[in-house]
TIMI-2910 file (N, C-alpha, C, CB; in pm, 1 decimal, decimal comma, always signed):
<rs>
+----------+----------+----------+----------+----------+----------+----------+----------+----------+----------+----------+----------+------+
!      n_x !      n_y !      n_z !     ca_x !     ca_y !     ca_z !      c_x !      c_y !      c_z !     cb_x !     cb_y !     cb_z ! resn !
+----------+----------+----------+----------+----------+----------+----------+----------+----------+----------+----------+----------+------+
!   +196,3 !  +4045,0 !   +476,5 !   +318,0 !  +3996,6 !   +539,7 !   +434,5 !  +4007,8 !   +441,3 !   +300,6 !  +3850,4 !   +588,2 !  Unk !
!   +532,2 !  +4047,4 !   +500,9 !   +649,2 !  +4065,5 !   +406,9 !   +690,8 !  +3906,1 !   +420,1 !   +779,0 !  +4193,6 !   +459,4 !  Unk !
!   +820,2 !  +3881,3 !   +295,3 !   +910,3 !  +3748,9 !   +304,8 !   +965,7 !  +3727,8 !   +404,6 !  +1007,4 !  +3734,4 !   +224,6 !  Unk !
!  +1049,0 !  +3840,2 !   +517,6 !  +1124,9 !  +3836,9 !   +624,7 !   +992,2 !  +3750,2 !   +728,4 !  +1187,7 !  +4010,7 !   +670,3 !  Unk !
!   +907,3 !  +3874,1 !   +713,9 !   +813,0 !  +3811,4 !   +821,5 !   +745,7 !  +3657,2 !   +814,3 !   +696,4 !  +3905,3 !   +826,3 !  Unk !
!   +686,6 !  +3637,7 !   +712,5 !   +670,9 !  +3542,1 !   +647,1 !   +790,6 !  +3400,0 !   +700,1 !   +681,0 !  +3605,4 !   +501,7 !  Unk !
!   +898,8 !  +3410,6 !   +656,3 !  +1018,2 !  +3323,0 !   +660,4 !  +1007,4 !  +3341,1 !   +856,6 !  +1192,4 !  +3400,2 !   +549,7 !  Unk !
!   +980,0 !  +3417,3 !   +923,7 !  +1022,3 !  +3433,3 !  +1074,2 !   +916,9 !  +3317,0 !  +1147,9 !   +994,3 !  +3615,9 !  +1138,6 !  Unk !
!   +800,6 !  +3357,2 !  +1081,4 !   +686,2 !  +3304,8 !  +1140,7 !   +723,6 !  +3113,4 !  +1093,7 !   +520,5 !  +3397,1 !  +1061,0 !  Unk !
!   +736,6 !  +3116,7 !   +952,9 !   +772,9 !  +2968,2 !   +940,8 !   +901,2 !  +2903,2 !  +1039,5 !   +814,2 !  +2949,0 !   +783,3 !  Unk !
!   +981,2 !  +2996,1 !  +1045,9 !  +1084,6 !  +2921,4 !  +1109,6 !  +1048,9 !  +2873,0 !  +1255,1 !  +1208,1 !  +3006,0 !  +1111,7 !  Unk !
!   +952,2 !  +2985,5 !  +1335,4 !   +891,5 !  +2979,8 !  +1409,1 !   +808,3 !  +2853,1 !  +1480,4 !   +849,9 !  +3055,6 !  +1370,3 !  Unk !
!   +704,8 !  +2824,6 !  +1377,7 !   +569,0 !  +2737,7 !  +1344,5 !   +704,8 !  +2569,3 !  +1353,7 !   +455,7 !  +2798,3 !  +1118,8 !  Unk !
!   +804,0 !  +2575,7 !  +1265,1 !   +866,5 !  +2459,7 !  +1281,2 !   +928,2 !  +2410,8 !  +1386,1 !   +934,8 !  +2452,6 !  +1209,8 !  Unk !
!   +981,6 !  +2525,0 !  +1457,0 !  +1046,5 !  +2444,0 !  +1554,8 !   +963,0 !  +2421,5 !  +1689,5 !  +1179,1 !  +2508,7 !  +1585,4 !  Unk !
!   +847,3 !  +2508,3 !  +1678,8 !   +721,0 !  +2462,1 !  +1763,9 !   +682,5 !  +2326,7 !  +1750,8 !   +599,4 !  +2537,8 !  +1730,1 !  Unk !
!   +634,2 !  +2301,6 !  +1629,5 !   +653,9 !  +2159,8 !  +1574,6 !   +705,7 !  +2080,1 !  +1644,3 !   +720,1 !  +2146,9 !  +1472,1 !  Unk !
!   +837,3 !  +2103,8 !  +1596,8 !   +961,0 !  +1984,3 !  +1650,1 !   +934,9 !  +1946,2 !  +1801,5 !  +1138,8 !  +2054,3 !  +1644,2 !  Unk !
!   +988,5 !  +2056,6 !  +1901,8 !   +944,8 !  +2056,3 !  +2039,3 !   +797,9 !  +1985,4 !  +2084,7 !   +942,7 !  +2200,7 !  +2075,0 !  Unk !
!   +672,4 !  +1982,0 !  +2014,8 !   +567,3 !  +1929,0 !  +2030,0 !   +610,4 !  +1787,0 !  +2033,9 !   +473,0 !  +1969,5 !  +1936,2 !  Unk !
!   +640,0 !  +1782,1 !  +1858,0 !   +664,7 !  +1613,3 !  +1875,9 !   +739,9 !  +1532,2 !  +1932,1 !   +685,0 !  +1561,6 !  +1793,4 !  Unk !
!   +901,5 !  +1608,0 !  +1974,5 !   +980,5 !  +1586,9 !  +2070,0 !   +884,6 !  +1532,3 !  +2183,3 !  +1060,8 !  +1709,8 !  +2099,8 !  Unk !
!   +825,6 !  +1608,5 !  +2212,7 !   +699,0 !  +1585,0 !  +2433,5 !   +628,5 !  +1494,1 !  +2356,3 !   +537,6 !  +1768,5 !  +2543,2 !  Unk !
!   +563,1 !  +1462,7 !  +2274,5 !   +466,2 !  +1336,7 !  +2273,4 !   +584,8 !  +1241,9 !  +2203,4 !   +296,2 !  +1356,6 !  +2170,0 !  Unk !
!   +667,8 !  +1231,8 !  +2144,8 !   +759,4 !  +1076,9 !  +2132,9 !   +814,2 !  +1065,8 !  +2284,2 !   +919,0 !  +1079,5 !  +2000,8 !  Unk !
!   +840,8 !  +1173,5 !  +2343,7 !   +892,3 !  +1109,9 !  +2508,4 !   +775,6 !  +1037,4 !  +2629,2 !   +959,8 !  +1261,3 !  +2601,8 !  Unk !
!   +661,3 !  +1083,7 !  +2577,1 !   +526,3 !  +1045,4 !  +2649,9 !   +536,5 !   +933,8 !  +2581,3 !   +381,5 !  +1133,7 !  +2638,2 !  Unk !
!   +494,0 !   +896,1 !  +2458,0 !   +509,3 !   +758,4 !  +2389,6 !   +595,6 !   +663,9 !  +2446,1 !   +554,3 !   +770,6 !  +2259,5 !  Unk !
!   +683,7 !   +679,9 !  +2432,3 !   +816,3 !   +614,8 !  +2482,1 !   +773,7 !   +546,2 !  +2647,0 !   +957,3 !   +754,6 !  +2490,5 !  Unk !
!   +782,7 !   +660,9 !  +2697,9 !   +777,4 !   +642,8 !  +2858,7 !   +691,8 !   +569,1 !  +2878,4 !   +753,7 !   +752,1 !  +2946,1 !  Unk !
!   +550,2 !   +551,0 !  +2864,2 !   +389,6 !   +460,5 !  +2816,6 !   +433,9 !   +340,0 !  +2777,9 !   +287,5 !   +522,7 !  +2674,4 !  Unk !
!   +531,0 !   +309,3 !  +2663,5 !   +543,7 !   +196,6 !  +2556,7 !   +632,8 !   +114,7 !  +2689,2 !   +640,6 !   +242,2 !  +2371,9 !  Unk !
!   +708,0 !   +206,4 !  +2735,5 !   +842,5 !   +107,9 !  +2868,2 !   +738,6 !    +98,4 !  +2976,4 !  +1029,9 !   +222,4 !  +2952,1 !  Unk !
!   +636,9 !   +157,0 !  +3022,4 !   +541,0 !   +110,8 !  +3114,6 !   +488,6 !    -27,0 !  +3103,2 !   +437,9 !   +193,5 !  +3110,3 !  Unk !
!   +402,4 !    -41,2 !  +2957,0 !   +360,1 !   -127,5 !  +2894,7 !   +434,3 !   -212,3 !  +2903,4 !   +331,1 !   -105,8 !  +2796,3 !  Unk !
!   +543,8 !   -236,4 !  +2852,7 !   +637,4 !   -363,5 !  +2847,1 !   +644,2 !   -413,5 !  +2960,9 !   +772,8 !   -346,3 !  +2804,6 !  Unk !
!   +678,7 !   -351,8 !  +3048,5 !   +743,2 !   -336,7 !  +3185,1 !   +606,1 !   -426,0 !  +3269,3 !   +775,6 !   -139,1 !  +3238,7 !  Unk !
!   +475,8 !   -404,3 !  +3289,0 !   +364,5 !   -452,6 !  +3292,3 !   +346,8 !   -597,4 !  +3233,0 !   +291,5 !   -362,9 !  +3237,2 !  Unk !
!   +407,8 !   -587,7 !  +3113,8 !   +350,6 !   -723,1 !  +3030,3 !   +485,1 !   -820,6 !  +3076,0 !   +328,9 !   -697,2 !  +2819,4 !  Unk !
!   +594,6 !   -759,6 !  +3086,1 !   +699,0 !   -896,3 !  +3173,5 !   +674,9 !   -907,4 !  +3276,1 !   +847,5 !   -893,3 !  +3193,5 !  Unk !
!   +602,9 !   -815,8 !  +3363,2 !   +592,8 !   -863,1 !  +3500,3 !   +487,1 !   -989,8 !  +3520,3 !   +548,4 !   -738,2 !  +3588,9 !  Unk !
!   +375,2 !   -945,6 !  +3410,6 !   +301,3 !  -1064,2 !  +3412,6 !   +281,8 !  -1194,8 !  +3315,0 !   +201,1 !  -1018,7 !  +3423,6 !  Unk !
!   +394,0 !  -1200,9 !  +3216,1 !   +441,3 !  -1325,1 !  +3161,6 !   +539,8 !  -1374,6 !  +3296,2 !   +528,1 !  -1300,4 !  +3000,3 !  Unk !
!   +605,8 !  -1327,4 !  +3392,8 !   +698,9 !  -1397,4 !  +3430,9 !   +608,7 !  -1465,4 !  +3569,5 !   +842,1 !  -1305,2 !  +3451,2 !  Unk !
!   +484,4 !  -1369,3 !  +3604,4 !   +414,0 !  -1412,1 !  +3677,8 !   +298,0 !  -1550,9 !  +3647,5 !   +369,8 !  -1299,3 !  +3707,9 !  Unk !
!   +343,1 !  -1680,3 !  +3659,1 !   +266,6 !  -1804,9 !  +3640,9 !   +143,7 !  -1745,2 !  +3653,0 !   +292,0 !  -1926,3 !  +3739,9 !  Unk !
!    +41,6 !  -1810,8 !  +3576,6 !    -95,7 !  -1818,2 !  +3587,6 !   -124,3 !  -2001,1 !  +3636,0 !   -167,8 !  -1760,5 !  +3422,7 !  Unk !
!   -269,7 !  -1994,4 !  +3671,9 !   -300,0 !  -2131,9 !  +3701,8 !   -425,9 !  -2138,1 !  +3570,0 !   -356,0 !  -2161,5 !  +3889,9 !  Unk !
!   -441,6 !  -2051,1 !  +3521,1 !   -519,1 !  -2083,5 !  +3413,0 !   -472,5 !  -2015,8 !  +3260,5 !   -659,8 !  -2040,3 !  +3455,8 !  Unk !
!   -430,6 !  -2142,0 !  +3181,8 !   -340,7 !  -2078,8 !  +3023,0 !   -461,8 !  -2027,4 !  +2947,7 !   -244,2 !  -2222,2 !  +2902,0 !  Unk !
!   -525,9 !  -2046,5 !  +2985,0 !   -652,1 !  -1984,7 !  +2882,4 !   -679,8 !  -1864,8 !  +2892,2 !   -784,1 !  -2038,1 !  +2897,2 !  Unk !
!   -671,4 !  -1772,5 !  +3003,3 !   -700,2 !  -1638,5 !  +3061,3 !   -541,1 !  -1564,7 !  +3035,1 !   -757,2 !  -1651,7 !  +3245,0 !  Unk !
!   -450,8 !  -1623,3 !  +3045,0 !   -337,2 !  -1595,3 !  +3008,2 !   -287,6 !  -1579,2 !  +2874,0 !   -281,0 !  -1666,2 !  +3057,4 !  Unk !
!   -348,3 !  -1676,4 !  +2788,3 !   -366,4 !  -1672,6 !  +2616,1 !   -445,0 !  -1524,0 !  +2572,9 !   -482,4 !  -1825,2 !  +2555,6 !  Unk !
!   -539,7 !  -1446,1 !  +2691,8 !   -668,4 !  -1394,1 !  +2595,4 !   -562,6 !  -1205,8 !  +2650,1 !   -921,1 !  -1448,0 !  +2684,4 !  Unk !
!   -495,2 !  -1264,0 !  +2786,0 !   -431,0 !  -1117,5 !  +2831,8 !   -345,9 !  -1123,9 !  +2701,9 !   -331,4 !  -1102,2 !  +3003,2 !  Unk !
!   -258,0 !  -1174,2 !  +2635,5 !   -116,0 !  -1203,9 !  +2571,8 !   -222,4 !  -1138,3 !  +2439,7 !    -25,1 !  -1404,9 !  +2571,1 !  Unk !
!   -286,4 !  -1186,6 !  +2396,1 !   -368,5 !  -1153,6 !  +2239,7 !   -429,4 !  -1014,4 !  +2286,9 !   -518,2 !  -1288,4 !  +2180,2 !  Unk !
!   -496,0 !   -991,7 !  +2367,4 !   -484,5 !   -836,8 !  +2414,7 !   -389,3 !   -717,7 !  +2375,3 !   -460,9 !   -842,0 !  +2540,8 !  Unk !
!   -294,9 !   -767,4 !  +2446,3 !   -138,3 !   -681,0 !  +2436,6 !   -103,3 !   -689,7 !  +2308,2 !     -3,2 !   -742,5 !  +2526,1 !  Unk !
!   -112,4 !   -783,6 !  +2233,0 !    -88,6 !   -808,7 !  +2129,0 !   -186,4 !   -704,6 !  +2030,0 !    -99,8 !   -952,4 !  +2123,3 !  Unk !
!   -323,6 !   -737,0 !  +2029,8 !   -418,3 !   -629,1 !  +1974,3 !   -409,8 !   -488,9 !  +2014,8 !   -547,5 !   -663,2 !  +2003,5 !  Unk !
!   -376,6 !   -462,7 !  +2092,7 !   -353,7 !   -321,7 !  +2123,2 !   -210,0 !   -251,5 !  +2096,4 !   -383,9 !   -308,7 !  +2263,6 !  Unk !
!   -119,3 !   -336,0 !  +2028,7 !    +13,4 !   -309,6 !  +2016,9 !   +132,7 !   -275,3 !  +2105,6 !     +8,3 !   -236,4 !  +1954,0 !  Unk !
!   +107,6 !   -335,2 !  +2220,5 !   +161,1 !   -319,9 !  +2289,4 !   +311,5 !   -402,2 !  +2312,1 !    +75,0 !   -320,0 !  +2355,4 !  Unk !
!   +253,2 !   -508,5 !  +2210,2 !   +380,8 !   -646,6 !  +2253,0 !   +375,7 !   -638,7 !  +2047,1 !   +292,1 !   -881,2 !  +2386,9 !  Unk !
!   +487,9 !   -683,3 !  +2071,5 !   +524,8 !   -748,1 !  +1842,7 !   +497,6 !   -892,8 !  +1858,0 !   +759,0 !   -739,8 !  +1745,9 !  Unk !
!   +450,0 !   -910,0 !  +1744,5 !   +422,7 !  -1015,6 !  +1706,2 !   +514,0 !  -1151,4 !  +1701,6 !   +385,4 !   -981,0 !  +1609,0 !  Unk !
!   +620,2 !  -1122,4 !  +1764,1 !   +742,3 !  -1215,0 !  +1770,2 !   +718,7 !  -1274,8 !  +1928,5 !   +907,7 !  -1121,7 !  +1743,4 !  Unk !
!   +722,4 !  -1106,0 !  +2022,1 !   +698,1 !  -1173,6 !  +2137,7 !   +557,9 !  -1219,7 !  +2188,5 !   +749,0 !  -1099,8 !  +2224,7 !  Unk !
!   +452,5 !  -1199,7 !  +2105,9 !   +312,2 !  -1287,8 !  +2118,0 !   +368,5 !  -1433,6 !  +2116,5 !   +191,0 !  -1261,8 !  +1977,5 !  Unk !
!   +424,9 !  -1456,5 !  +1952,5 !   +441,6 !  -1601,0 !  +1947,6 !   +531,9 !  -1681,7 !  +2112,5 !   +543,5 !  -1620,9 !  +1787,4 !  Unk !
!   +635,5 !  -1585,2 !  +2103,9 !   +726,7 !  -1681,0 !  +2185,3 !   +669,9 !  -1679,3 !  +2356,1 !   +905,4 !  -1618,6 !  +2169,9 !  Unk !
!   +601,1 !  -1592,7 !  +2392,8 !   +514,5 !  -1608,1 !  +2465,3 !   +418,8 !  -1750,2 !  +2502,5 !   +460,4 !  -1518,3 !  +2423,3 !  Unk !
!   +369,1 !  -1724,6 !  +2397,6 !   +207,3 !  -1800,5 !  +2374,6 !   +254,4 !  -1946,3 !  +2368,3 !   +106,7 !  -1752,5 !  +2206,4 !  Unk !
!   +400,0 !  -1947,5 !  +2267,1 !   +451,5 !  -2090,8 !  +2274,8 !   +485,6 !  -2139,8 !  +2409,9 !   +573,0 !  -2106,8 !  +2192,4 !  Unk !
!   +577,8 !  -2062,0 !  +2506,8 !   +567,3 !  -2080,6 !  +2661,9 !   +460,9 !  -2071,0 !  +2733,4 !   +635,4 !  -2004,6 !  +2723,5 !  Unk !
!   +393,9 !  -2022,4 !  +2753,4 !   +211,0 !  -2087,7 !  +2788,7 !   +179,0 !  -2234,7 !  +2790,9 !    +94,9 !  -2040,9 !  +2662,9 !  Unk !
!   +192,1 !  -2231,9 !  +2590,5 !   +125,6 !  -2396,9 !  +2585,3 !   +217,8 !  -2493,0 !  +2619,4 !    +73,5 !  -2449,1 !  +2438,0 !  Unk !
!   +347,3 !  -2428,4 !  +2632,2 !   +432,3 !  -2585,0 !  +2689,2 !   +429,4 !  -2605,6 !  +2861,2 !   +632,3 !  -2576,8 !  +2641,5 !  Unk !
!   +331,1 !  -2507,1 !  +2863,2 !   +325,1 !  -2568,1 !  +3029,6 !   +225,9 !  -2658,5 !  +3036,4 !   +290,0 !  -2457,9 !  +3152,5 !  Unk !
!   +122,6 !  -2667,7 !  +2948,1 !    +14,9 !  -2760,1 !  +2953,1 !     +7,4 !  -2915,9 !  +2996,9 !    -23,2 !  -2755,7 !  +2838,6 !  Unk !
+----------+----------+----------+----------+----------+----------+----------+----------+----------+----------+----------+----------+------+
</rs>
């Protein structure tokens, strides 16, 4: 391979790259606003049992779906319904 060719193919290989990771951060994205979107519908949706509601919230939480800010402030609205 010559340098020209060489340098064509890299320039190539990168912006393939880019475009790849471009489509999976927009899949990410779109998934992550699903997720959320899911997890307010069902914090705003009362449960009759905080205990099953504690284990969905630590779920979301373990799977990264929710930050650790909105676990707490969550979980704190849970137990003050008790």
């Amino acid at each position: 391979m010559t340098d020209d060719t060489l340098h064509a193919w890299a320039v190539d290989f990168e912006r393939q790259m880019r475009e790849s990771f471009l489509r999976l951060a927009h899949i990410f994205e779109e998934n992550a606003a699903e997720a959320r979107n899911r997890w307010q519908a069902g914090t705003r949706a009362r449960t009759d049992d905080p205990v099953d509601a504690l284990r969905r919230l630590r779920q979301l939480r373990t799977e990264g779906l929710i930050t650790e800010e909105e676990f707490e402030a969550t979980k704190k609205a849970i137990l003050s319904r008790l």
